[in-house]
C-alpha positions in Angstrom: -143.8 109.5 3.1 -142.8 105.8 2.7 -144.4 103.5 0.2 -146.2 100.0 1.5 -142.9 98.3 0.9 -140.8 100.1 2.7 -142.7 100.3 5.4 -142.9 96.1 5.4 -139.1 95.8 5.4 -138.4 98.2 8.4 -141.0 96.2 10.3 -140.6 93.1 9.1 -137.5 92.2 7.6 -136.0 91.3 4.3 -137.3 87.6 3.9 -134.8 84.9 2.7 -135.2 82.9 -0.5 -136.3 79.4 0.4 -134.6 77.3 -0.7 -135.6 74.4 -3.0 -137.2 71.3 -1.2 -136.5 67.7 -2.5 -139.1 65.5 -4.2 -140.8 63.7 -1.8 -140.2 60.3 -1.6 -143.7 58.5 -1.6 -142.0 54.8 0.0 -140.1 56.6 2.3 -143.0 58.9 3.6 -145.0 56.0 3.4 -142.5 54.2 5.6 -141.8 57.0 7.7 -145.8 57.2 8.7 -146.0 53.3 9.3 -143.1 53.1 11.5 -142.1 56.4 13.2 -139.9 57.7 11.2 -137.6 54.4 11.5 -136.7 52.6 8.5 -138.4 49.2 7.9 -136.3 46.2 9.2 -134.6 43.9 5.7 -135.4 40.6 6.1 -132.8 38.2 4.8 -133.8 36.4 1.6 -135.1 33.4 2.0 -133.0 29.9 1.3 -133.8 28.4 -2.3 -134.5 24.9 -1.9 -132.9 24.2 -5.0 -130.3 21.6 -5.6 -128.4 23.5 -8.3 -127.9 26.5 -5.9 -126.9 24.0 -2.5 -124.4 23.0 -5.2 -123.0 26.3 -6.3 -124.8 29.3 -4.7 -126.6 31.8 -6.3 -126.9 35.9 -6.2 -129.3 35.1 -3.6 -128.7 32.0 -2.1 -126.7 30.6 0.8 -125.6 27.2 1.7 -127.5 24.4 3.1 -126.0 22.2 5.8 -126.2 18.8 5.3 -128.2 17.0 7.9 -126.3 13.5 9.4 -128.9 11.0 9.4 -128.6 8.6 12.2 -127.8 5.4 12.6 -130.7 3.3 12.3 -129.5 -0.5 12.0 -127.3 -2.2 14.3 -124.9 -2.4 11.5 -124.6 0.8 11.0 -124.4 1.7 14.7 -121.1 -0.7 14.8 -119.8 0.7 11.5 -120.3 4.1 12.8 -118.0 2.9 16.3 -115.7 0.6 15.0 -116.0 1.3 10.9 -116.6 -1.4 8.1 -115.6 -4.3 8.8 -113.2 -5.8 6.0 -113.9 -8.2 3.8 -112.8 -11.5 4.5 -109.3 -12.5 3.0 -110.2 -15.8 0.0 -107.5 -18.0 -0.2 -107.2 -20.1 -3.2 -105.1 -23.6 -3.8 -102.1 -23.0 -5.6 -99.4 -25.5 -6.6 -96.1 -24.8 -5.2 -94.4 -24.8 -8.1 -96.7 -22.5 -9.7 -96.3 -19.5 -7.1 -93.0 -20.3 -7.9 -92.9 -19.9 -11.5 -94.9 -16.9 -11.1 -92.8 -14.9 -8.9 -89.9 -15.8 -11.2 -92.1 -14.4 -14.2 -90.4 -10.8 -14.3 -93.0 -10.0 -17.0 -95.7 -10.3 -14.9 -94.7 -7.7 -13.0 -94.8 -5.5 -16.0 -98.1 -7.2 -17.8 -100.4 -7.5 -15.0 -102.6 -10.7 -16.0 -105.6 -9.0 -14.2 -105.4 -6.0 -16.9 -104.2 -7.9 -19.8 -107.1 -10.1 -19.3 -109.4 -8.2 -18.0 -111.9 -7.8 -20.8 -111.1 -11.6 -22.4 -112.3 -12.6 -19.0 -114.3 -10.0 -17.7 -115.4 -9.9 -13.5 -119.1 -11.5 -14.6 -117.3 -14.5 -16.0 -119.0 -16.8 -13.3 -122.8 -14.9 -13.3 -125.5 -16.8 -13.9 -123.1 -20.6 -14.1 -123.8 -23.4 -11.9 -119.8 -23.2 -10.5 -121.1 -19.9 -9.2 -123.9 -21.1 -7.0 -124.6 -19.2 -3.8 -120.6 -18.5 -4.0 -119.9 -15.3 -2.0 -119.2 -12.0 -3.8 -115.6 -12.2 -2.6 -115.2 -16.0 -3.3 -116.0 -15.2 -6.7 -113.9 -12.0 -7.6 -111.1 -14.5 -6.5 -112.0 -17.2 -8.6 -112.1 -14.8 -11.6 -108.8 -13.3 -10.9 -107.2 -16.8 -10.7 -108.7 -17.9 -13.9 -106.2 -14.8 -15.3 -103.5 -15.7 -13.3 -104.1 -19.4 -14.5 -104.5 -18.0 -18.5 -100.9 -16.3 -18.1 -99.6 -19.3 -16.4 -100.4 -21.2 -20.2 -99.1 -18.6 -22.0 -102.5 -18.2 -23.6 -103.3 -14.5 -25.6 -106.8 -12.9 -25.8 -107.4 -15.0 -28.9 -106.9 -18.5 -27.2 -109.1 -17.6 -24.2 -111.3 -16.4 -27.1 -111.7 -19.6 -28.9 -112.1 -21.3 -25.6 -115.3 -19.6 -24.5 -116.5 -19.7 -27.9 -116.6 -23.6 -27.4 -118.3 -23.4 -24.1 -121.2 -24.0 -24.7 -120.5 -27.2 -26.9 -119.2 -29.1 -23.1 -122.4 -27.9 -21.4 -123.4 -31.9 -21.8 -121.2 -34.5 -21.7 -120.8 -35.6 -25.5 -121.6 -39.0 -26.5 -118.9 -41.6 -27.0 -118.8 -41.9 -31.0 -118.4 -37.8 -30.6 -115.4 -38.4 -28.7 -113.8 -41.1 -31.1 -114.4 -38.6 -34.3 -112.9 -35.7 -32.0 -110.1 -37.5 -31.5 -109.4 -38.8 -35.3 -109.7 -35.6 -36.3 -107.0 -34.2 -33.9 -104.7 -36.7 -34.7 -105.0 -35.5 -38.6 -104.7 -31.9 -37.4 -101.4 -32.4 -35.8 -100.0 -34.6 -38.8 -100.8 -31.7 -41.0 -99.6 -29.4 -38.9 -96.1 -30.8 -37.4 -95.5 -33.7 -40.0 -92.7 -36.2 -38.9 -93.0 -34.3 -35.4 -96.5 -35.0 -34.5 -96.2 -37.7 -31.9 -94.0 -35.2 -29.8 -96.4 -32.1 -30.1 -98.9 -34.4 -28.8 -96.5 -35.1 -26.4 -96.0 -31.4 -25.3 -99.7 -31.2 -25.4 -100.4 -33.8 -22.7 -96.9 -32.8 -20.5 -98.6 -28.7 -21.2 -101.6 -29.9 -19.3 -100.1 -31.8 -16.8 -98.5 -29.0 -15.4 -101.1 -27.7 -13.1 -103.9 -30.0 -11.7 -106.4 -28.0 -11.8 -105.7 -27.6 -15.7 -105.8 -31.5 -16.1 -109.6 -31.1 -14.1 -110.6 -28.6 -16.6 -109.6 -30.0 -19.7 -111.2 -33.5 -18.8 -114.9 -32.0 -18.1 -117.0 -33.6 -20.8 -113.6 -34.7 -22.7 -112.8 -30.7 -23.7 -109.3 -31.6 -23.7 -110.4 -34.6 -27.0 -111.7 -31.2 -29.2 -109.1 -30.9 -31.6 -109.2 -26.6 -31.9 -107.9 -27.5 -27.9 -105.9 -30.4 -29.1 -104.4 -27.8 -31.4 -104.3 -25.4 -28.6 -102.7 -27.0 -26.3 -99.4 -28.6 -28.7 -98.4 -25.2 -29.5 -98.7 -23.8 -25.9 -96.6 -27.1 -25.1 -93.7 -26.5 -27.9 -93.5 -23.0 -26.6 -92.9 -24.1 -23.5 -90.5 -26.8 -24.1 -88.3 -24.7 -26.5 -88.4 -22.2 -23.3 -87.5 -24.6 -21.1 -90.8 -24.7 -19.0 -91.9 -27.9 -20.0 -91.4 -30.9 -17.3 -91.5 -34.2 -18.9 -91.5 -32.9 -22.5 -89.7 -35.8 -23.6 -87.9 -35.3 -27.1 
């Protein structure tokens, strides 16, 4: 007679082993009953408005595009058409023979006065002085830069320019006439001491130095600067220079 378990197999079958279900995912069963089955849709991340990451990005950060304002004014609107308008070319006076000696000047080329110069007689030279005035911005970079072409013209070094500004502010009134006469004495015993039998013709090479240029003899005669004798001095060495180079008109010997 067959046992119970015999009996099952012939009329059932062997069963198979089952075989070992997965964990169950909790988020995807969750997921699975919210939406079907589907997954959920992944939203992109959202753009940090941060300046560092516009700059350089981030792990997850794109790119902002830049947004073109508009042109508001009607200057811009004509800038935006035609573009900035240049600014106007300054021309300044210059004495023909001047240009002249200046293009001649092969040093120039290699000694720029507008670098030499450049912190002895810095762009804000004219800020804040009545020569200013409501002078254009333009106007006045020009004037600046000629002042350095006019320094290298003398000869002058960063020290000279130096002692001149550090006198400025003793011609900001005209001095008074017995000021003048003691300026004077004095420069006359400053050249004796300093060139002996030859002072007559330093002081010669002084005045023929600033006669040169016009605009120098106009500079030196506000409020008698040209009388001081640390200009006096100045000015006779700047003179012999030039004389014993052979750019001195008039420096009679």
């Amino acid at each position: 007679m067959l046992d119970d378990a015999t009996m099952a197999e012939r009329l059932y079958g062997t069963p198979k082993p089952t075989a070992p279900q997965p964990p169950i995912d909790e988020a995807a069963a969750m997921a699975e009953r919210l939406y079907g089955g589907s997954k959920p849709e992944v939203k992109p991340p959202e753009l940090v408005n941060d300046p560092a990451a516009r700059l350089f990005g981030g792990p997850d950060t794109e790119p902002v595009a830049s947004e073109e304002r508009e042109p508001r004014t009607e200057e811009e609107q004509a800038a935006a058409l035609f573009g900035k308008p240049e600014a106007p070319e300054v021309k300044i006076d210059i004495p023909a023979d001047i240009l002249a000696e200046r293009k001649a000047d092969k040093e120039r080329v290699l000694f720029s006065p507008q670098e030499t110069f450049r912190e002895a007689i810095p762009d804000t030279l004219l800020d804040g002085t009545p020569e200013a005035g409501n002078m254009p911005e333009p106007m006045r970079r020009a004037a600046v830069a000629e002042v350095r072409e006019m320094v290298a013209d003398m000869g002058m070094s960063a020290d000279d320019v130096k002692t001149l500004r550090d006198l400025g502010s003793i011609f900001d009134v005209a001095p008074s006439q017995e000021q003048v006469i003691a300026w004077r004495e004095e420069s006359v015993d400053l050249l004796n001491r300093t060139y002996g039998n030859q002072a007559t013709q330093a002081l010669r090479d002084a005045q023929a130095f600033i006669a040169q240029d016009p605009r120098r003899v106009k500079m030196f005669e506000v409020n008698n600067r040209g009388d001081h004798p640390k200009v006096v001095e100045m000015c006779a060495r700047l003179g012999r220079k030039a004389r014993l180079a052979g750019k001195l008109k008039n420096g009679k010997r």
